[in-house]
C-alpha positions in Angstrom: 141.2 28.4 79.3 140.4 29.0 75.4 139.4 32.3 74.6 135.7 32.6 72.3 136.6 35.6 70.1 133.1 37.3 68.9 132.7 39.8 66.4 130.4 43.0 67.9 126.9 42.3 66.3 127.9 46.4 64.8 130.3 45.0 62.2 128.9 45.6 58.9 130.3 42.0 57.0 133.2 40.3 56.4 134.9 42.6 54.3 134.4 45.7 57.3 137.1 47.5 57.8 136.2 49.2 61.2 135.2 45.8 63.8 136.5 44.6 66.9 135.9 41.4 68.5 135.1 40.4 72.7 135.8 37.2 74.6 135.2 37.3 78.1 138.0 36.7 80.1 139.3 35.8 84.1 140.2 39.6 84.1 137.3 41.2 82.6 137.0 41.8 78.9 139.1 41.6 75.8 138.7 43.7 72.9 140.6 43.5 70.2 141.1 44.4 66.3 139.8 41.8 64.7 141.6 42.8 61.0 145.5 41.8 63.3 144.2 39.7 66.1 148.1 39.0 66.6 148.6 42.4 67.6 147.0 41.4 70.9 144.2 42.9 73.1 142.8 45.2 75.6 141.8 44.3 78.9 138.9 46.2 80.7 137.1 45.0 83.6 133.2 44.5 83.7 132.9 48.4 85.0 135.2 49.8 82.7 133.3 48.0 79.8 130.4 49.4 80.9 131.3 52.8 81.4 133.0 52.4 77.8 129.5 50.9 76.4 127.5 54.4 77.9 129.9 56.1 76.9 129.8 54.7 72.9 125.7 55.0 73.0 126.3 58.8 74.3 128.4 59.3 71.3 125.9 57.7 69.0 122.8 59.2 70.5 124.1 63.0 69.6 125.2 62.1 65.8 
């Protein structure tokens, strides 16, 4: 299986210095730094995503 690195649609350009990127994966979904992609990736699965996603809009919602 090849693994489709994406770059969240939050990252600011190329030359960003806080972005991560997703690929879908059998397991769930990887995130990862995508400054040292060789340093290798998290794993969640589809709920923890989620829960991680609400949790990141709660966060930005009360800034």
């Amino acid at each position: 299986m090849i693994v489709q690195w994406r770059k969240s649609s939050y990252t600011g350009g190329i030359n960003d210095n806080q972005c991560v990127e997703l690929a879908p994966l059998k397991q769930g979904v990887g995130i990862r730094d995508s400054k040292n992609p060789e340093a290798g990736h998290l794993t969640l699965t589809p709920a923890e995503f989620g829960t991680l996603l609400n949790w990141i809009k709660r966060q930005v919602e009360s800034s």
